[in-house]
BAKOLNU-795863 format. One record per residue: x, y, z of N, C-alpha, C, O in turn. Coordinates in pm, whole numbers. Each point is the difference from the previous one (the first is absolute). Layout:
N
> X;Y;Z;X;Y;Z;X;Y;Z;X;Y;Z
...
This chain:
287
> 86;-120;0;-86;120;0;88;124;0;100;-21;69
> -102;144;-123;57;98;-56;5;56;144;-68;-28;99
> 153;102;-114;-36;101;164;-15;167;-46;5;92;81
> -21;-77;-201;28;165;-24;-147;64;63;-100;-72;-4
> 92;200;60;-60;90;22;-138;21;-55;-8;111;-54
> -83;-168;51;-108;52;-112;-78;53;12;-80;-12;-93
> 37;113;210;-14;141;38;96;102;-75;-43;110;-36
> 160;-145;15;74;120;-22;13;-10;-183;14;91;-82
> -21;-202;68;-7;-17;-157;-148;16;-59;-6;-14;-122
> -116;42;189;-111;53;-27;34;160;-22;-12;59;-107
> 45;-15;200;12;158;23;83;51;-89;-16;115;-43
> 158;-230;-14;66;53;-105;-80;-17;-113;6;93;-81
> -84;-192;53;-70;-29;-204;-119;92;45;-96;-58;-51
> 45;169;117;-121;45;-33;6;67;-103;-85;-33;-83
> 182;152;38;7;93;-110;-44;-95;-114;-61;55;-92
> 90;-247;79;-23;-55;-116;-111;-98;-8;-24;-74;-95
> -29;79;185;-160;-60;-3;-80;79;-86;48;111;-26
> -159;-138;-26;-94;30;-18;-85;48;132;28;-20;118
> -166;106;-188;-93;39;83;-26;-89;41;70;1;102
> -161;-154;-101;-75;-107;95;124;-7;86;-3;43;116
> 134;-105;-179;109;-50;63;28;70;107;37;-44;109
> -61;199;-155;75;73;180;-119;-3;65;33;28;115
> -165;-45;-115;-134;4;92;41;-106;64;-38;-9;116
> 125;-102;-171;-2;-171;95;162;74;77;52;-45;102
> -16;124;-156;128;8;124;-32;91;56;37;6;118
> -104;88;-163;-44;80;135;-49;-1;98;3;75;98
> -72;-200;-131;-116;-78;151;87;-66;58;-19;-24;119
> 115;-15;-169;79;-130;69;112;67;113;42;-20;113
> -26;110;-221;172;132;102;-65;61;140;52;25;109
> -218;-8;-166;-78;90;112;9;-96;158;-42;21;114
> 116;-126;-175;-79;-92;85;50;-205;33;-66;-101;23
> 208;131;-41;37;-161;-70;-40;-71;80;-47;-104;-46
> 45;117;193;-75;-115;100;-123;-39;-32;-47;-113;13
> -6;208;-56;-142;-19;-48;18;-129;-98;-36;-117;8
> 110;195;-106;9;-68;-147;-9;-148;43;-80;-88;-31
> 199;89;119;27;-189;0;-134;-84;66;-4;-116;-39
> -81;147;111;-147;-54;19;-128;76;-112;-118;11;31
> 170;28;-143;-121;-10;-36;15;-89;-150;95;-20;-76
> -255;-26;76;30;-63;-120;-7;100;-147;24;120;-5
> -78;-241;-148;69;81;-101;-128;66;-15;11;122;-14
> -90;-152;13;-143;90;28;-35;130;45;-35;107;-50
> 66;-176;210;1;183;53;125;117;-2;-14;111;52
> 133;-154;-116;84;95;-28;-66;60;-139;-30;119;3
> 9;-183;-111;-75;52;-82;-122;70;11;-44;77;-85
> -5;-101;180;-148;69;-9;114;115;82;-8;98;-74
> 85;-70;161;43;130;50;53;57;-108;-38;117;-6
> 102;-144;-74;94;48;-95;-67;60;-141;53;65;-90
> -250;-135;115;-72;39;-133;66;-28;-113;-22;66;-102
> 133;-191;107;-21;-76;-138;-31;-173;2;-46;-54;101
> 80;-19;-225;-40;-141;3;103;-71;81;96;62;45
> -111;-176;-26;67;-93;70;87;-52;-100;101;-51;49
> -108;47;-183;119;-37;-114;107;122;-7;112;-20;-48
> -153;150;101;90;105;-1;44;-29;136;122;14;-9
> -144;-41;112;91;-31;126;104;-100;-57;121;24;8
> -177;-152;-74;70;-144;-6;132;120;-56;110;15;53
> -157;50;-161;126;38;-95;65;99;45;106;25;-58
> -136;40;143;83;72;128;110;-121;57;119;22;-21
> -142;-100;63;67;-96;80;130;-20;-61;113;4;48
> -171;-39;-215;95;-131;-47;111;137;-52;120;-24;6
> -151;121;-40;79;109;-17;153;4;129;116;26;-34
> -142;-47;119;109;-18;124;12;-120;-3;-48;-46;104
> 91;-42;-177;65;-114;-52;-59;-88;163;68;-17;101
> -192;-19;-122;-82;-75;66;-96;-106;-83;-64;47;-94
> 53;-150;116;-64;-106;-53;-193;70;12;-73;-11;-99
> 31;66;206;-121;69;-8;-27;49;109;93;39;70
> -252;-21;-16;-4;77;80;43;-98;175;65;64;82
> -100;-185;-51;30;-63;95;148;44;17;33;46;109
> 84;-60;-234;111;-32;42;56;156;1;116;-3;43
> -167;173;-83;-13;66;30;31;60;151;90;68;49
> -242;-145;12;-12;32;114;147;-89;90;74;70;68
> -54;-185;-76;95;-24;47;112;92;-20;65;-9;105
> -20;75;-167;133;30;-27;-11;201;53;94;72;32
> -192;-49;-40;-100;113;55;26;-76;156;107;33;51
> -176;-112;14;14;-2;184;184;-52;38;43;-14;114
> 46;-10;-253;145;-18;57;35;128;-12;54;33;106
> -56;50;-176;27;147;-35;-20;62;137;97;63;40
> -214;-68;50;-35;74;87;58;-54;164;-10;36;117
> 83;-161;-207;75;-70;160;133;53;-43;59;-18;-106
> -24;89;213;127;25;5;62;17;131;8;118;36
> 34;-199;39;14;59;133;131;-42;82;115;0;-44
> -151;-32;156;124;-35;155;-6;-172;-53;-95;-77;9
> 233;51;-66;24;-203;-19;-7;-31;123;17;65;103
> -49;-200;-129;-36;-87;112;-104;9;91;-3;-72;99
> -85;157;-123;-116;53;55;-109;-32;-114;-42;-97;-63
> 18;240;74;-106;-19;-161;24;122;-74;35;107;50
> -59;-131;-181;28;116;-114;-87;113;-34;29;86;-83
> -164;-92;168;-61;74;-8;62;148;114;-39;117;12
> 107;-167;30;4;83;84;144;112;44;101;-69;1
> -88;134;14;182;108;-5;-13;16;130;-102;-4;67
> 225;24;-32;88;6;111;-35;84;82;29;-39;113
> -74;126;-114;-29;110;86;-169;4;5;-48;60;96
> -42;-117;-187;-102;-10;87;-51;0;106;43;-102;55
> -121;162;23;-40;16;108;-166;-155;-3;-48;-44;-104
> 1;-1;253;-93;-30;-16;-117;29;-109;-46;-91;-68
> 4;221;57;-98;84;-41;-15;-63;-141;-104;-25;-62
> 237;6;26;33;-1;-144;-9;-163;-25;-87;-34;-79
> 160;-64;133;41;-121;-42;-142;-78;35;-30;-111;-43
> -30;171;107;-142;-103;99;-80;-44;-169;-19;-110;-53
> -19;282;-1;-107;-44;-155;86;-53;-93;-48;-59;-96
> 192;73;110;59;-19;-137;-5;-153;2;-11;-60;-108
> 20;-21;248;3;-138;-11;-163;-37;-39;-16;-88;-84
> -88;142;133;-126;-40;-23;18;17;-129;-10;-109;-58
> 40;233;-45;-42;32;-122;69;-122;-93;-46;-60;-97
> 171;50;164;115;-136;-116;-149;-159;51;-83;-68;-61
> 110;77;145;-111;-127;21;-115;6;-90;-51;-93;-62
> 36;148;63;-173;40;-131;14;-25;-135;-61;-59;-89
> 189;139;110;44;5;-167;58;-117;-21;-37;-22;-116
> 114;-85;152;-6;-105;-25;-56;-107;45;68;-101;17
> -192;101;8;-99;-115;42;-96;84;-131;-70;-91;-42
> 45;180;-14;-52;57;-152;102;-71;-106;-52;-9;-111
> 194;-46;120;-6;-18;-115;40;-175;10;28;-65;-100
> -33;22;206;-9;-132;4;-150;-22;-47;-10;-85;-89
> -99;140;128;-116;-28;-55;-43;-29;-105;-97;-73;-21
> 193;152;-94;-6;5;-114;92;-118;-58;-14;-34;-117
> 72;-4;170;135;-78;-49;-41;-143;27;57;-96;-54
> -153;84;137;-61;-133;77;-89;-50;-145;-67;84;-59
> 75;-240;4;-83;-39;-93;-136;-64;87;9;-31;119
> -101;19;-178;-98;-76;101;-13;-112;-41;-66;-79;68
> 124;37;-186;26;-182;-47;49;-75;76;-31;-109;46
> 190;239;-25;95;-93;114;-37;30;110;97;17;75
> -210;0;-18;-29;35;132;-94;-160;7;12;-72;99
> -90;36;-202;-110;-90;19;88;-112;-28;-39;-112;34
> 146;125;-87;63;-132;-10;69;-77;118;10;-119;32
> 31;237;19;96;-20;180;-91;-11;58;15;-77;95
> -158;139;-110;-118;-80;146;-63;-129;-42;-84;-62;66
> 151;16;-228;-65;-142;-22;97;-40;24;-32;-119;8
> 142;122;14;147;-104;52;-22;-19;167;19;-101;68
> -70;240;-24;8;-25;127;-164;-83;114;-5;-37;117
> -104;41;-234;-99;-26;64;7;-150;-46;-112;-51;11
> 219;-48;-65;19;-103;-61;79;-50;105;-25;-120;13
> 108;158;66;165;-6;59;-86;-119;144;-112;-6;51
> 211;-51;-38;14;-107;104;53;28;147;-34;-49;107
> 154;167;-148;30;87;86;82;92;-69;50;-29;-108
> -30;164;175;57;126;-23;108;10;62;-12;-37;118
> 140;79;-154;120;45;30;18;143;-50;-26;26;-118
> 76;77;212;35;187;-27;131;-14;20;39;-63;99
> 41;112;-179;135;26;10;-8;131;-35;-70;60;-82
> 183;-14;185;18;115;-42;132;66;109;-4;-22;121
> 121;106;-187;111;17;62;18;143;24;0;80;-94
> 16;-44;215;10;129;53;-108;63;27;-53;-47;100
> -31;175;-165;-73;111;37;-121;-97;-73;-114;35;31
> 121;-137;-113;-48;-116;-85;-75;-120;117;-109;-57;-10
> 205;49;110;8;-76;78;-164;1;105;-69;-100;19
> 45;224;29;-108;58;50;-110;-15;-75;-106;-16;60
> 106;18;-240;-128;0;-44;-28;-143;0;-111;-38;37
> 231;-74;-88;-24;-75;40;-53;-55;117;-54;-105;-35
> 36;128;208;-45;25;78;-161;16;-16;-88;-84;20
> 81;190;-52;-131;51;0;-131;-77;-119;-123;5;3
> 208;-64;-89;-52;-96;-94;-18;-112;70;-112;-30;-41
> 147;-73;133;5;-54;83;-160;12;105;-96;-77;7
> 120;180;49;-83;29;61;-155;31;-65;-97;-40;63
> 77;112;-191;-79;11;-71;-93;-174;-44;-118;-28;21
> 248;-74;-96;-39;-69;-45;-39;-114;84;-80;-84;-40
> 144;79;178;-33;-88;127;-171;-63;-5;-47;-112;18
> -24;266;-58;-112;-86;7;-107;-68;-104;-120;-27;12
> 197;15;-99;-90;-59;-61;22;-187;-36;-15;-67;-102
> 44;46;194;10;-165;41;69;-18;-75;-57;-84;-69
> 213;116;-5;90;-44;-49;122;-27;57;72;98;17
> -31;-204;18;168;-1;35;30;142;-49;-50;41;-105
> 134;36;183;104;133;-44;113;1;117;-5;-49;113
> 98;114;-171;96;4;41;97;133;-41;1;13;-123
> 92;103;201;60;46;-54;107;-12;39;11;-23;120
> 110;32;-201;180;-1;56;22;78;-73;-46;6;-114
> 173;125;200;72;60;-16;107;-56;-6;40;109;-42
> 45;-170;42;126;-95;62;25;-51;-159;-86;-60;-65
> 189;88;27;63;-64;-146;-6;-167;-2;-29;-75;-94
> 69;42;238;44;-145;7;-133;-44;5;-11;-101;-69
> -78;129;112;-141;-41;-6;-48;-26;-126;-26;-107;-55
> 17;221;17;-60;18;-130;46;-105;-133;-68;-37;-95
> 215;4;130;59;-95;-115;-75;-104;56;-103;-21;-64
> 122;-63;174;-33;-101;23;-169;-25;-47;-30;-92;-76
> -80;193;136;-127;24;-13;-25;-69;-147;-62;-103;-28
> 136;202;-63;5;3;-167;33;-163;-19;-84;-81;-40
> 218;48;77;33;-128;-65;-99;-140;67;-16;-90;-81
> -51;68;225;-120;-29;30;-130;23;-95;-72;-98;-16
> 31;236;-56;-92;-28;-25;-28;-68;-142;94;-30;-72
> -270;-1;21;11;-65;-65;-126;73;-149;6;110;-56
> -119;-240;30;-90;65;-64;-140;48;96;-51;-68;88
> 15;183;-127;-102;71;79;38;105;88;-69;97;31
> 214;-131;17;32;41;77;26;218;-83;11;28;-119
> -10;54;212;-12;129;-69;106;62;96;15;-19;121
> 56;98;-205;92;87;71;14;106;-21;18;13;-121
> -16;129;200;-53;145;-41;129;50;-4;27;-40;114
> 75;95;-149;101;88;28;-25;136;-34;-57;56;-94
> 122;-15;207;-77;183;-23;184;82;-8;68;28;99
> -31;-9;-231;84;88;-15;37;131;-44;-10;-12;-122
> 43;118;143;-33;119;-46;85;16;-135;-56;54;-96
> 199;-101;84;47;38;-66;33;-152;-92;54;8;-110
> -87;-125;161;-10;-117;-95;146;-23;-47;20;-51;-110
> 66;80;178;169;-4;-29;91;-79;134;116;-21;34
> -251;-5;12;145;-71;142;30;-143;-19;-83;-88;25
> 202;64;-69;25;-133;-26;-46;-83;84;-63;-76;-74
> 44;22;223;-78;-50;58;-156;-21;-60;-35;-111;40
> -18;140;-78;-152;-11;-18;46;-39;-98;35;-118;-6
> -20;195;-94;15;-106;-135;54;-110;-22;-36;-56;-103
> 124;-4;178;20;-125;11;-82;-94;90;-7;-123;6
> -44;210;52;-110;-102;81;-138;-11;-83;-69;-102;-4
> 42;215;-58;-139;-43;-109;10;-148;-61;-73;-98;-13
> 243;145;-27;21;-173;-138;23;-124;109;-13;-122;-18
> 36;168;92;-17;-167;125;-131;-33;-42;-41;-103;-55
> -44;246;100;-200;-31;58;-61;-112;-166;-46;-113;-16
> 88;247;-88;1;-50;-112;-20;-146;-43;-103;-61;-29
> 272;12;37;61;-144;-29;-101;-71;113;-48;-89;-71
> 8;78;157;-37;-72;112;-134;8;-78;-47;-113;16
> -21;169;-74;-135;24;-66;-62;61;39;-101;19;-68
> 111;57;203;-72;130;48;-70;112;-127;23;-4;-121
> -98;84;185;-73;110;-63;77;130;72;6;33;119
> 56;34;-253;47;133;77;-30;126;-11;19;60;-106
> -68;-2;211;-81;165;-69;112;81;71;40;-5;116
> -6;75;-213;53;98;-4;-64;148;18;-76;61;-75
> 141;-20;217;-112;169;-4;164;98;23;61;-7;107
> -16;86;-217;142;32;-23;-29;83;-100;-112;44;-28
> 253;-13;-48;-10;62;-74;-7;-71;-151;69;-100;-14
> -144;143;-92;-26;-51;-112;134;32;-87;74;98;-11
> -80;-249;-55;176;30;-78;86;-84;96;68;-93;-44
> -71;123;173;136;-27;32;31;-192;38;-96;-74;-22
> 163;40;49;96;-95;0;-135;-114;50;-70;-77;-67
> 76;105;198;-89;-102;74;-129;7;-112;-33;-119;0
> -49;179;-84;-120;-53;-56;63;-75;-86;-83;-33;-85
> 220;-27;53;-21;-82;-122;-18;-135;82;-51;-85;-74
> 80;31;221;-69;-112;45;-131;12;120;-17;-60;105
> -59;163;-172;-157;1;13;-95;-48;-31;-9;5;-123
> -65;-47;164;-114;-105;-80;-94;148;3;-49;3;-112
> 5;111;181;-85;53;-34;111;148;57;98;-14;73
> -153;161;-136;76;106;48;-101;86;30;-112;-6;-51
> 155;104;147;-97;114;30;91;103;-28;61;54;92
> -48;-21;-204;98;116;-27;-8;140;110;-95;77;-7
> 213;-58;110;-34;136;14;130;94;20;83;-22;89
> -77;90;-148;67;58;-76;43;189;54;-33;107;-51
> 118;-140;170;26;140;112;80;72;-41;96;-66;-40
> -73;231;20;90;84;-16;111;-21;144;120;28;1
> -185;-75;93;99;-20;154;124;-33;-94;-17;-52;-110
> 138;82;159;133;-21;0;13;-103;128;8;63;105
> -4;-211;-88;19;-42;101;158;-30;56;37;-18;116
> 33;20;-229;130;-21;11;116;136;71;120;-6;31
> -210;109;-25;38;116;82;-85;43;91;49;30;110
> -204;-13;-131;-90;18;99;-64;-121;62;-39;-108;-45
> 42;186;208;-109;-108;85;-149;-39;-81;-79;80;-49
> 70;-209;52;-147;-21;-85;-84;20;75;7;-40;116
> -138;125;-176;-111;46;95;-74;-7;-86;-87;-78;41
> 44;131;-210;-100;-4;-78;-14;-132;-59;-114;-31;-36
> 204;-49;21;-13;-135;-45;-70;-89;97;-97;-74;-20
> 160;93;122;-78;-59;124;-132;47;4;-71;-100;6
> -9;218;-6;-106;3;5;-111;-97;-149;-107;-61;6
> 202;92;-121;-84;-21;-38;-25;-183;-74;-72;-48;-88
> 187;-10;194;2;-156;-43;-105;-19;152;-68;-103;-10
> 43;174;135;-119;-5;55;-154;22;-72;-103;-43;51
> 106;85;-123;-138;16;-77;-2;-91;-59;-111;-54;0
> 230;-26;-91;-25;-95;-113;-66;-109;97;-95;-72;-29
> 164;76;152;-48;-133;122;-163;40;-35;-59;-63;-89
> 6;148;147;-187;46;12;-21;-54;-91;-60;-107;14
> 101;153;-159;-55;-67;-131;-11;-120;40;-107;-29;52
> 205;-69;-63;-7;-154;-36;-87;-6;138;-119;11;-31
> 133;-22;151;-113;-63;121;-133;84;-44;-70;-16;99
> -8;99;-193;-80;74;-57;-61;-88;-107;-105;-65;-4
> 204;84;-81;-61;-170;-95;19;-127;66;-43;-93;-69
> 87;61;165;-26;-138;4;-115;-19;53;-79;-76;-56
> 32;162;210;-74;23;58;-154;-29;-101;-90;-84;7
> 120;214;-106;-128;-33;-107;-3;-120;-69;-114;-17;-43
> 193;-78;12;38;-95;-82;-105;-96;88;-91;-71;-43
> 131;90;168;-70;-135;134;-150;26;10;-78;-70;64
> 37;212;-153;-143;-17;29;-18;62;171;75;24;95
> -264;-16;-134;-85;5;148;44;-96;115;23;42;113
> -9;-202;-155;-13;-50;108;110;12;67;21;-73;97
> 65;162;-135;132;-4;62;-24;80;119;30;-19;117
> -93;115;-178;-15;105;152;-50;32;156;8;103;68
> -69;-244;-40;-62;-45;132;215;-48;57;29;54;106
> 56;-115;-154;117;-40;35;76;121;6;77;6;95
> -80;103;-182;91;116;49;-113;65;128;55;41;102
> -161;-35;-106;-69;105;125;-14;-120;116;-105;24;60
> 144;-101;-24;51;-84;110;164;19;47;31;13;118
> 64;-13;-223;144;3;32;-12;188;43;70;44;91
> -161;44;-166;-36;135;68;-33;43;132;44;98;60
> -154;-208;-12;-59;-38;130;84;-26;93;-9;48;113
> 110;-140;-156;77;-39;132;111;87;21;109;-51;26
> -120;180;-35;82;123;82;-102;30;26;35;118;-1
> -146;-111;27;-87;122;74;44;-17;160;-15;99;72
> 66;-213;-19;19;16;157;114;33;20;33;14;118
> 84;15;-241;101;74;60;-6;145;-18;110;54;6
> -198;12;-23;3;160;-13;-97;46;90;-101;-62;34
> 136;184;7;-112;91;110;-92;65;-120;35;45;-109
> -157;-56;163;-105;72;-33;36;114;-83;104;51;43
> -148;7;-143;13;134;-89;4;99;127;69;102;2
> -137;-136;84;-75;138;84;122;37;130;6;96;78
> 98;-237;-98;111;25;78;-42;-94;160;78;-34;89
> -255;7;-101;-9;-28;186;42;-175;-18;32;-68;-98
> -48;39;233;44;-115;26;-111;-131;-53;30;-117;19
């Protein structure tokens, strides 16, 4: 992915746009946080032209279209303190860094939305509403969603299981077999660990969904991918937007499976609901 400026290379080609062309950069300059959550619709309807004059706005800044636009539009606007997060500069005060992290969160959970297929969404809740049991791998800030996938998928009467632990995870992989489903949640789909553990899961005949980045290494031993596809720099910044938004991909899949199981499923989740009501105090706080 390119890293040049494309705020500042808007502001330089205006003299050579056309009239529609500068109405789509003028809305966008007024406003690039904006830009990166909105879709191609309502920037056009702000801009009072068509949505084929946005597309051709895009591809003009040597962009594939408007999705991959906006990506390269919310890296433009990360620029910040490494090892932290890029949204954010050094001297920020609270005041400042509190919206800029809400606003980067928005803006990329907007363009994972877009980037998300719903084929490969129905295909990973038919691998997984098929599965015998579930295995989450996942390493580092990865490690937690795995966790929380775990916990999500606990109830729906499937063997699950998650490991963080490399040595686990090989063994898990070379153990499993057919039916068996294995989720790896990677942001950047480059850590030699996982990818050699997919082709264990693989060879062993496992099912492997991949929720990472599209393209990279680990989807070529995927049986299914959830492309998602982060401006995060994880290799210099702390991961925080990837992490949020491989937590949502979790909602999705326990969302479709949930629907997959039907009505009669739902007397078994509002019982496993039931049995916390005696560990919490009353809303009202009394005894």
């Amino acid at each position: 992915m390119t890293t040049f400026n494309l705020v500042q290379e808007i502001n330089s080609a205006l003299d050579t746009l056309n009239r529609s062309e500068r109405k789509v950069a003028q809305v966008i300059l007024s406003d690039p946080q904006a830009a990166t959550r909105a879709s191609i619709a309502v920037l056009a309807k702000q801009a009072q032209v068509s949505e084929p004059t946005v597309n051709r706005f895009c591809k003009r800044f040597n962009t594939a279209g408007f999705p991959d636009f906006k990506l390269h539009l919310a890296q433009s606007l990360a620029s910040g303190v490494p090892y932290v997060t890029r949204s954010v500069e050094p001297d920020d005060t609270a005041e400042r860094y509190t919206p800029k992290i809400f606003d980067a969160t928005m803006a990329s959970l907007a363009l994972a939305k877009e980037g998300l297929n719903p084929a490969d969404i129905d295909l990973a809740v038919d691998q997984l509403i098929q599965a015998k049991q579930i295995l989450f791998f996942g390493l580092g800030a990865c490690g937690s969603v795995a966790q929380d996938a775990q916990h999500k998928f606990f109830r729906f009467n499937i063997p699950v299981v998650a490991y963080d632990d490399v040595l686990m995870q090989r063994m898990a992989a070379a153990a499993s077999g057919t039916r068996d489903v294995i989720v790896i949640f990677s942001n950047t789909g480059r850590t030699r660990e996982l990818v050699d553990i997919a082709k264990i899961a693989r060879d062993s005949g496992a099912t492997v969904v991949g929720i990472t980045n599209p393209g990279s290494p680990l989807t070529r031993h995927c049986t299914a991918v959830l492309g998602v596809q982060e401006p995060e720099d994880t290799d210099i910044y702390m991961p925080m937007l990837s992490r949020i938004v491989h937590l949502v991909v979790v909602d999705i899949l326990a969302t479709g499976v949930t629907l997959r199981r039907g009505p009669h499923f739902l007397p078994h989740l509002r019982r496993i609901k039931e049995s916390l009501k005696e560990t919490r105090y009353p809303v009202d706080g009394s005894d």
